[in-house]
MMTF fields as JSON, N, C-alpha, C and O atoms, coordinates in Angstrom:
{
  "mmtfVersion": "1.0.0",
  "mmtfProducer": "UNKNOWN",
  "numBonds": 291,
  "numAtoms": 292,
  "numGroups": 73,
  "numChains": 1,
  "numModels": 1,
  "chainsPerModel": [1],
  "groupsPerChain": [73],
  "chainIdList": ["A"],
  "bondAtomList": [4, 2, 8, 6, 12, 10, 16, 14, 20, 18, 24, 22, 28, 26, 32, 30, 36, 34, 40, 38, 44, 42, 48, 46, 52, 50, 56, 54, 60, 58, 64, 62, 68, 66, 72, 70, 76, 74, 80, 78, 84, 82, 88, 86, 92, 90, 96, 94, 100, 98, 104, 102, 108, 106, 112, 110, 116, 114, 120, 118, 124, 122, 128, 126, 132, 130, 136, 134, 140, 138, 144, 142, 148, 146, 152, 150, 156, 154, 160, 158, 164, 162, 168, 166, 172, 170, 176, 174, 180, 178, 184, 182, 188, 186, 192, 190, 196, 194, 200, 198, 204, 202, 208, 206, 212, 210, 216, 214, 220, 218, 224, 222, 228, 226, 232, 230, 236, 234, 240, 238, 244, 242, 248, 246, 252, 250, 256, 254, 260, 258, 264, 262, 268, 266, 272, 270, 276, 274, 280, 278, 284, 282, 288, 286],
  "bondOrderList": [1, 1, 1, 1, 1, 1, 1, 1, 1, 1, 1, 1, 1, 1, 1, 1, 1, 1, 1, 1, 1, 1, 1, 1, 1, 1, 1, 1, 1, 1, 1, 1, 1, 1, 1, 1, 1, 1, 1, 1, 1, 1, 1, 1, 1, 1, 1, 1, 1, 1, 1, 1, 1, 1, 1, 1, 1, 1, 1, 1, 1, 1, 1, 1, 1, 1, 1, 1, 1, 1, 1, 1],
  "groupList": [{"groupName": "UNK", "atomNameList": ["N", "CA", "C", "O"], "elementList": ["N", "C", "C", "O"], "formalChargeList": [0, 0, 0, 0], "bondAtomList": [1, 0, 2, 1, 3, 2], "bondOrderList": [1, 1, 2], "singleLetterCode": "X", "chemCompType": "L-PEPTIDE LINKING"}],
  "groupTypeList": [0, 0, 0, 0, 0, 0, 0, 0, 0, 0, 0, 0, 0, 0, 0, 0, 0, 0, 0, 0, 0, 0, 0, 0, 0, 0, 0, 0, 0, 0, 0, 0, 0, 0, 0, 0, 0, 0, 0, 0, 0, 0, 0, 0, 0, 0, 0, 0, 0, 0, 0, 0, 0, 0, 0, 0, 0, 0, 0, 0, 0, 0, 0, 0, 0, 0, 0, 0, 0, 0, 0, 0, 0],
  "groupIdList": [1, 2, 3, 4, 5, 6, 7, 8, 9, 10, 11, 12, 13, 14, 15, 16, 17, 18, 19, 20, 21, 22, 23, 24, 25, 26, 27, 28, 29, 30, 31, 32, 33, 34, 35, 36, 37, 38, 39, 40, 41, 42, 43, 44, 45, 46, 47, 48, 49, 50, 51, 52, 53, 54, 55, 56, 57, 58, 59, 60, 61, 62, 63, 64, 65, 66, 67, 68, 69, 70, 71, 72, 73],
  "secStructList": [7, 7, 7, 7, 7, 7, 7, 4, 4, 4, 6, 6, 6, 6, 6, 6, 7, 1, 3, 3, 7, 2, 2, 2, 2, 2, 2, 2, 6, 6, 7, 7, 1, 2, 2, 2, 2, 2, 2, 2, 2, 2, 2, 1, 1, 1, 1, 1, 7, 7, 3, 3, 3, 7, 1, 1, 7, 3, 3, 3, 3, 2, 2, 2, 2, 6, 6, 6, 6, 6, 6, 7, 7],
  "xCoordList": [13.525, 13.068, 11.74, 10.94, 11.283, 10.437, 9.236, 9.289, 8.316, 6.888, 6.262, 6.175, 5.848, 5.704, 3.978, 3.349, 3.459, 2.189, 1.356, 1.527, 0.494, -0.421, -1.376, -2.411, -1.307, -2.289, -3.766, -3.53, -4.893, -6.434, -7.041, -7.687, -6.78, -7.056, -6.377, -6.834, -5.437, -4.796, -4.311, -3.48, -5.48, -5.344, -6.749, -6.943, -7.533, -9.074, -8.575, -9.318, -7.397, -7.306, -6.799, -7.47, -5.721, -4.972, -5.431, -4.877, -6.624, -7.302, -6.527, -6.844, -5.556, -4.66, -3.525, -2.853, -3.471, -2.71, -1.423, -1.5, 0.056, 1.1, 1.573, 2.397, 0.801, 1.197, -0.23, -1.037, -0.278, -1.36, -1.433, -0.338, -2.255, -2.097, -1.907, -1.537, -1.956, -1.035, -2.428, -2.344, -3.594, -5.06, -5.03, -5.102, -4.903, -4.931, -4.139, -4.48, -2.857, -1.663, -1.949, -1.882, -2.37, -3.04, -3.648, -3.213, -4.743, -5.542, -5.2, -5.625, -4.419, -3.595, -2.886, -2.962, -2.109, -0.994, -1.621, -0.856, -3.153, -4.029, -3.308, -3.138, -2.962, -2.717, -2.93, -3.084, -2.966, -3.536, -2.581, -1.438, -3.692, -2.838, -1.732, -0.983, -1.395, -1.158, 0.28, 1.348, 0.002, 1.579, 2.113, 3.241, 1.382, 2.362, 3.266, 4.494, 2.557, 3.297, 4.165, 5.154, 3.896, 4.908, 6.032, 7.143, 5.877, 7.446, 7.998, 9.212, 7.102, 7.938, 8.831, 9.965, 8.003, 8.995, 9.873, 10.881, 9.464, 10.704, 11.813, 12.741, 11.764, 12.55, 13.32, 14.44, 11.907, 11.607, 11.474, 11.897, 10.905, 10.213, 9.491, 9.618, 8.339, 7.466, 7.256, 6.735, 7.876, 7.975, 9.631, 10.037, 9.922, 11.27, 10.599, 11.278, 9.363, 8.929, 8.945, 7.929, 9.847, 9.959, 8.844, 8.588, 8.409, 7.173, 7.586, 8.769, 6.656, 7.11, 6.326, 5.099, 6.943, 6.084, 5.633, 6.279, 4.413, 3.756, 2.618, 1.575, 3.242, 2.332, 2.03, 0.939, 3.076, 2.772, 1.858, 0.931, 1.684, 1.593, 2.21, 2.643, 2.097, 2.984, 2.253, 1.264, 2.594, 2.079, 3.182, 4.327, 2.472, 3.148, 3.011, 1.961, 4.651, 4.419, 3.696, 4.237, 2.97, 2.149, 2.953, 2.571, 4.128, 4.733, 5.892, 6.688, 6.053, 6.73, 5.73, 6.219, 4.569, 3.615, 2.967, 2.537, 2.85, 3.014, 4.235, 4.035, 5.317, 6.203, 6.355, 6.852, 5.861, 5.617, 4.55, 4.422, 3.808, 2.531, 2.775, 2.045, 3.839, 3.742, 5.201, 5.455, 5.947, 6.559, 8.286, 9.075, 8.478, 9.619, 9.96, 9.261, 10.913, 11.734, 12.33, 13.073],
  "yCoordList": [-10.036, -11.185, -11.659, -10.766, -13.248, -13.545, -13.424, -13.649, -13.069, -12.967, -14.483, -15.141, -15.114, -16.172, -16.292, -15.235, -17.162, -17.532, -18.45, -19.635, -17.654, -18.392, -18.957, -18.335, -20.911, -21.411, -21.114, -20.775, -21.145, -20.662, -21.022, -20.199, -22.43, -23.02, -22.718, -23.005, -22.219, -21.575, -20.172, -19.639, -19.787, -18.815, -18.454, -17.828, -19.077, -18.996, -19.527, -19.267, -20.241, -21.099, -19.091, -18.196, -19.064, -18.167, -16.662, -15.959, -16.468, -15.129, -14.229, -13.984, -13.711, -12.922, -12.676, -11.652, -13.849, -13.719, -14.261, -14.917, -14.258, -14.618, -15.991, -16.626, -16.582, -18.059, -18.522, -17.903, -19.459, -20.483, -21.489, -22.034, -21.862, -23.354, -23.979, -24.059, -25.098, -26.578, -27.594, -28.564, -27.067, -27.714, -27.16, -27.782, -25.834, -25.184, -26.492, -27.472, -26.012, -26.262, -27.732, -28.124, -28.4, -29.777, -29.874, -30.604, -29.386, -29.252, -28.793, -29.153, -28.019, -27.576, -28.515, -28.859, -28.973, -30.251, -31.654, -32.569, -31.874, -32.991, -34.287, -35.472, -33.345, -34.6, -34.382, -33.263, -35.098, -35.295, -34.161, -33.873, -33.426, -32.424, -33.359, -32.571, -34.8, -35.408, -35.749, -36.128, -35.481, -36.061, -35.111, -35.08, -34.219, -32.922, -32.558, -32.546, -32.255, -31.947, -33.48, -33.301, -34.845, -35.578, -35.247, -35.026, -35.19, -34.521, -33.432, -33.418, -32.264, -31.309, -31.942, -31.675, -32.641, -32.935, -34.117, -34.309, -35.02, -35.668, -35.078, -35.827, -33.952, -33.663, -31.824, -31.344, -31.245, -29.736, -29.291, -28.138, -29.599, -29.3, -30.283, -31.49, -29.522, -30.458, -30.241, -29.242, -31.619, -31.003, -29.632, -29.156, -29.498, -28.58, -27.48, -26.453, -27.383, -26.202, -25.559, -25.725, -24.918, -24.724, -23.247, -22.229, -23.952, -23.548, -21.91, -21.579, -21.13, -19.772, -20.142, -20.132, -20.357, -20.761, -19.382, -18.339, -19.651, -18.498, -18.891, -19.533, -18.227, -18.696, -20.13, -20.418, -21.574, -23.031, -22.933, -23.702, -22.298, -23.125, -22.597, -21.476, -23.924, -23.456, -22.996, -23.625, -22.071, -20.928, -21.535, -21.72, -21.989, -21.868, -21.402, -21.336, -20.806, -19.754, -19.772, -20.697, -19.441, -19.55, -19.401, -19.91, -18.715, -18.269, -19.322, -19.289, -20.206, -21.369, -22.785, -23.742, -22.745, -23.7, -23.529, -24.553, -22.356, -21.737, -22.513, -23.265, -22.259, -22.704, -24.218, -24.654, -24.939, -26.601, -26.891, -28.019, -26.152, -27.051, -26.27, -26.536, -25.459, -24.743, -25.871, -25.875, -26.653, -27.694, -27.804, -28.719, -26.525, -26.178, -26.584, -27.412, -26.137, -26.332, -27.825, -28.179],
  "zCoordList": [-12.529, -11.775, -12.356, -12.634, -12.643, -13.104, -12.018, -10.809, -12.679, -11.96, -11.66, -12.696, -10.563, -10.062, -10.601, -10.551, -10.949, -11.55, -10.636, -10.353, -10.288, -9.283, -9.521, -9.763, -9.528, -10.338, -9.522, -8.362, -9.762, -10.066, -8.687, -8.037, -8.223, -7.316, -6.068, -4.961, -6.247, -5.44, -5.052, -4.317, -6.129, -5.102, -4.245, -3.203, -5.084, -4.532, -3.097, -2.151, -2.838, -0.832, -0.539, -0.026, -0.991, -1.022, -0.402, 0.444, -1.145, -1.405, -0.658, 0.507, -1.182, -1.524, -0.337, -0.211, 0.499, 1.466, 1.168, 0.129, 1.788, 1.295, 1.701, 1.044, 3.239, 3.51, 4.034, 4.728, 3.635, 3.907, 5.166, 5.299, 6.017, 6.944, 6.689, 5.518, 7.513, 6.868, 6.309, 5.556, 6.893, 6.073, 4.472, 3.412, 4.744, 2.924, 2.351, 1.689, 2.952, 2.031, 1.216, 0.051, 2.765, 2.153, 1.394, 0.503, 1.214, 0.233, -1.351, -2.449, -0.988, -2.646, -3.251, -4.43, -2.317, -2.939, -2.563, -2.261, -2.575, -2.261, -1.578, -1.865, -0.452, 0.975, 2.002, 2.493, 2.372, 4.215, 4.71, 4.354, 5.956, 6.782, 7.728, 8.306, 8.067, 9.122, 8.09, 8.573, 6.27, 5.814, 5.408, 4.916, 5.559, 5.667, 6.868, 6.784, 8.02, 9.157, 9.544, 10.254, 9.168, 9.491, 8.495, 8.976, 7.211, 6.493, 7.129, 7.332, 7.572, 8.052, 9.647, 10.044, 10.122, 11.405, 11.141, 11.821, 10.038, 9.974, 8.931, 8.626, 8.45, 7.704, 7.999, 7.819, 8.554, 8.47, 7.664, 7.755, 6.344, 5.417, 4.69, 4.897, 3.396, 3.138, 1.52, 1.025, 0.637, -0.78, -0.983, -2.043, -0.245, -0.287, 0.4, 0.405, 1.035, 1.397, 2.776, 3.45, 3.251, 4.703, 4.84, 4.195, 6.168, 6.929, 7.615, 7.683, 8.014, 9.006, 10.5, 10.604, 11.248, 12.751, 13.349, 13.442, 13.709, 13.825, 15.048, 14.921, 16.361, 17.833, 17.802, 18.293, 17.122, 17.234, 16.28, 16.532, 15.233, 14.123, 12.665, 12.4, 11.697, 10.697, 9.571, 9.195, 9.052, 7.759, 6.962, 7.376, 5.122, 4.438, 3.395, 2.755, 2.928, 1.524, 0.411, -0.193, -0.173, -1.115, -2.237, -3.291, -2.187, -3.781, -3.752, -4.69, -2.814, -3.019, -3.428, -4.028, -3.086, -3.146, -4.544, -5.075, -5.195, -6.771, -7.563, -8.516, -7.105, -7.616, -7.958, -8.997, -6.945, -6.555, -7.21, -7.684, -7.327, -8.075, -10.046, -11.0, -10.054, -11.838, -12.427, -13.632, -11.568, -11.723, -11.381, -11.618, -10.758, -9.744, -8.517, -7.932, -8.039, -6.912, -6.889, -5.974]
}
């Protein structure tokens, strides 16, 4: 299985955790926290990236958000 490459900037949001908020996330993929969570509810996901709900709010994967920003999914 290929080893997933975690670009620099991300992981400094990251620091060494496996899912991120939906502010990080924003911030990694440089958009508004408000067009993120509207893709996820108009779609349930954001960029192909489905969220983990966690006590009402959404955590997202970092080794999918790796993947999205190294030019996958």
């Amino acid at each position: 299985m290929a080893q997933i490459v975690i670009p620099t900037a991300l992981a400094e949001i990251a620091q060494n955790r496996d899912h991120i908020n939906t502010a990080e996330f924003g911030h990694a993929v440089d958009r508004a926290n408000q067009t993120i969570r509207k893709n996820y509810c108009l779609t349930g996901h954001c960029f192909g990236i489905r969220p983990v709900k966690v006590g009402g709010r959404l955590l997202w994967p970092v080794a999918d958000i790796a993947k999205l920003l190294n030019g996958g999914l």
